[in-house]
VONUMI-683421 format. One record per residue (C-alpha): residue in three letters; x, y, z. Coordinates in steps of 0.05 Angstrom, whole numbers, plus 5000, padded with zeros to 4 digits. Example, Ala and Ser with C-alpha at 12.3 -4.5 7.8 and 13.67 -1.06 7.14 Angstrom:
residues 2
ALA524649105156/SER527349795143/
***
This chain:
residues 239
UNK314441746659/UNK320341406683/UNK321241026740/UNK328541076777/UNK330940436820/UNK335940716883/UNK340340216911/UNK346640216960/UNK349439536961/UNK355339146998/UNK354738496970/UNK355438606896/UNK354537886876/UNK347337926914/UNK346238626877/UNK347738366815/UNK343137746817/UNK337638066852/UNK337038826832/UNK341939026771/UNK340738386724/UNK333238306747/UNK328938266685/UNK323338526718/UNK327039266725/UNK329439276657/UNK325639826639/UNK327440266697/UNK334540676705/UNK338540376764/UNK342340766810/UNK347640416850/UNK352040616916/UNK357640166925/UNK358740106990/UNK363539526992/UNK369640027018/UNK365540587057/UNK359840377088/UNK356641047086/UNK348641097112/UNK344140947067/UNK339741547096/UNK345841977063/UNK346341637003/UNK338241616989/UNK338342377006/UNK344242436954/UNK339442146893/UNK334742596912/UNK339843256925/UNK342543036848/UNK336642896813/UNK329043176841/UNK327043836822/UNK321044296805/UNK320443926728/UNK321543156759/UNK316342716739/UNK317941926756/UNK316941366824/UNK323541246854/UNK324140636888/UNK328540556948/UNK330339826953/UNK335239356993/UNK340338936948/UNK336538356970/UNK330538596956/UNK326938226890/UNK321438346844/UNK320137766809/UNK314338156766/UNK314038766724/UNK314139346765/UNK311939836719/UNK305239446711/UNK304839596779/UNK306840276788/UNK302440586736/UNK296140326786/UNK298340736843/UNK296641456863/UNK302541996861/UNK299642196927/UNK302241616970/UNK308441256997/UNK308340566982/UNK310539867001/UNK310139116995/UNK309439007070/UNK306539407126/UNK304139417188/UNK297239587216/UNK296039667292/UNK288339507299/UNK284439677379/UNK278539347408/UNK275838567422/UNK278638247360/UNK277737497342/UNK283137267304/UNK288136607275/UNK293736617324/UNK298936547260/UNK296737267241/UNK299537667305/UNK305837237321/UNK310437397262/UNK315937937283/UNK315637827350/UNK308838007365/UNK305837537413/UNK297037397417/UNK293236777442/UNK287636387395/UNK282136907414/UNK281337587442/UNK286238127440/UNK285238837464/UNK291939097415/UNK293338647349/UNK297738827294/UNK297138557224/UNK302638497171/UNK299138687101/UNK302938487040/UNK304837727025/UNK311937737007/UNK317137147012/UNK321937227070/UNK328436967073/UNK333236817143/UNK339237177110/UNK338836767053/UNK334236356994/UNK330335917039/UNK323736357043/UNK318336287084/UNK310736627070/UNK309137257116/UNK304737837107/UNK296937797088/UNK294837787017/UNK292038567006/UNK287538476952/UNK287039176940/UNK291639676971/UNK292039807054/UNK292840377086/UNK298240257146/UNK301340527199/UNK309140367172/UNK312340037112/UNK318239647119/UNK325739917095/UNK326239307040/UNK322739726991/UNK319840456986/UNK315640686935/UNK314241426927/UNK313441986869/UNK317742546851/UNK313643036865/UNK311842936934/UNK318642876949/UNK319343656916/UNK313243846941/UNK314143697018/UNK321343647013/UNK321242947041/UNK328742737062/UNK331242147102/UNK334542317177/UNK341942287169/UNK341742097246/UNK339041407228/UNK344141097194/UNK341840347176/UNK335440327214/UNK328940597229/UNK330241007172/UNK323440887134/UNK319640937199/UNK322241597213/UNK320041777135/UNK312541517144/UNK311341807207/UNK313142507186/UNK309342447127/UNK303342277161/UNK303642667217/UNK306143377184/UNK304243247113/UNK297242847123/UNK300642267068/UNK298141587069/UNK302840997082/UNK299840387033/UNK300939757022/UNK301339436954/UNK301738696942/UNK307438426891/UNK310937866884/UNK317437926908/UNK322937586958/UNK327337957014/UNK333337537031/UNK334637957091/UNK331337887166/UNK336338367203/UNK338438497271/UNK335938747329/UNK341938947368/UNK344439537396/UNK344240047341/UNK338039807320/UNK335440007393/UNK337540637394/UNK334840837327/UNK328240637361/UNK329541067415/UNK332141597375/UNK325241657342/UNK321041497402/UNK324742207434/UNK323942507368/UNK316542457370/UNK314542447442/UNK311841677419/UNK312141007468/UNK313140527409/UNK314640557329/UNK310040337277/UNK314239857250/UNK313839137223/UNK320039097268/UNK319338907350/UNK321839477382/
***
């Protein structure tokens, strides 16, 4: 069993260093969309690996990552852990209801705002990862998950799923999100139609990239929060 690494890049000095020359993915076939001319969505190019190369005989994990995105362990000593029955991630988030008494450092990350005490609506990253501010200088975020969470979203950095889920439910990424929301969009329709778990698996790994919050990133929210009759995303992005 292989496992196939998916990649559209813009910055192919980053993509290089991080993703294409990472020793820790050595053993796993790298596919690359240069996107330094067109800058195509990556919903279209993702849905293009799996047009080209999933069928009824595929048997490998494809992970979807971001250029910036690094694994600075072996993956496939991961991978071979996890259930072919799940989507998977580095970092989620988990919306938890009820009197909760909690460190104040756990709810504030991302926007999300708590006092030192109780809170009737808390929301937990799970996965420790290093977190960049468009760049190398990494802070900690995420909780350790000693063994893996279920969640209610995984972020876009990195998406780990099998081959034969894809086939089997005919997953596919919405080609009306173009740069974001995109994963969102993926786990919630997975849960919701397809009764998959969204998990969490701790790694060690870096993401350079913190993103923006702008205007197309607001109506992507939107976009899904129409698309399933929903107030707010499960996301480990305010929206």
């Amino acid at each position: 069993m292989s496992t196939k690494v998916i990649c559209v890049f813009n910055k192919p000095e980053i993509f290089n260093k991080v993703v294409k020359n990472n020793e820790n993915l050595k053993n796993c076939d790298i596919f690359c969309y240069d996107n330094t001319k067109d800058n195509v969505a990556i919903t279209e190019h993702y849905n293009d690996f799996i047009e080209k190369n999933i069928g009824v005989t595929s048997d490998f994990w494809c992970l979807f990552i971001h250029q910036d995105f690094g694994i600075m362990e072996d993956i496939n000593l991961i991978i071979r852990k996890l259930s072919k029955k799940h989507i998977y991630g580095p970092i989620g988030n988990k919306t938890y209801r009820g009197i909760f008494f909690g460190r104040k450092d756990r709810h504030k990350l991302w926007g999300i705002k708590s006092r030192f005490g109780i809170s009737f609506r808390s929301i937990i990253l799970w996965g420790k990862i290093l977190q960049g501010n468009n760049d190398d200088n990494f802070i900690t975020i995420g909780q350790k998950a000693f063994f893996s969470k279920t969640v209610d979203a995984i972020d876009c950095c990195c998406v780990m799923l099998h081959s034969t889920i894809i086939e089997k439910y005919k997953l596919r990424f919405d080609e009306n999100l173009n740069f974001h929301m995109y994963v969102e969009e993926l786990c919630y329709n997975a849960k919701k139609n397809y009764k998959i778990k969204i998990k969490v698996v701790q790694m060690k790994c870096f993401h350079m990239g913190r993103g923006s919050y702008g205007g197309e990133f607001i109506k992507s929210a939107q976009y899904l929060k129409d698309k399933f009759h929903i107030k707010r995303v499960p996301s480990t992005c305010p929206n």
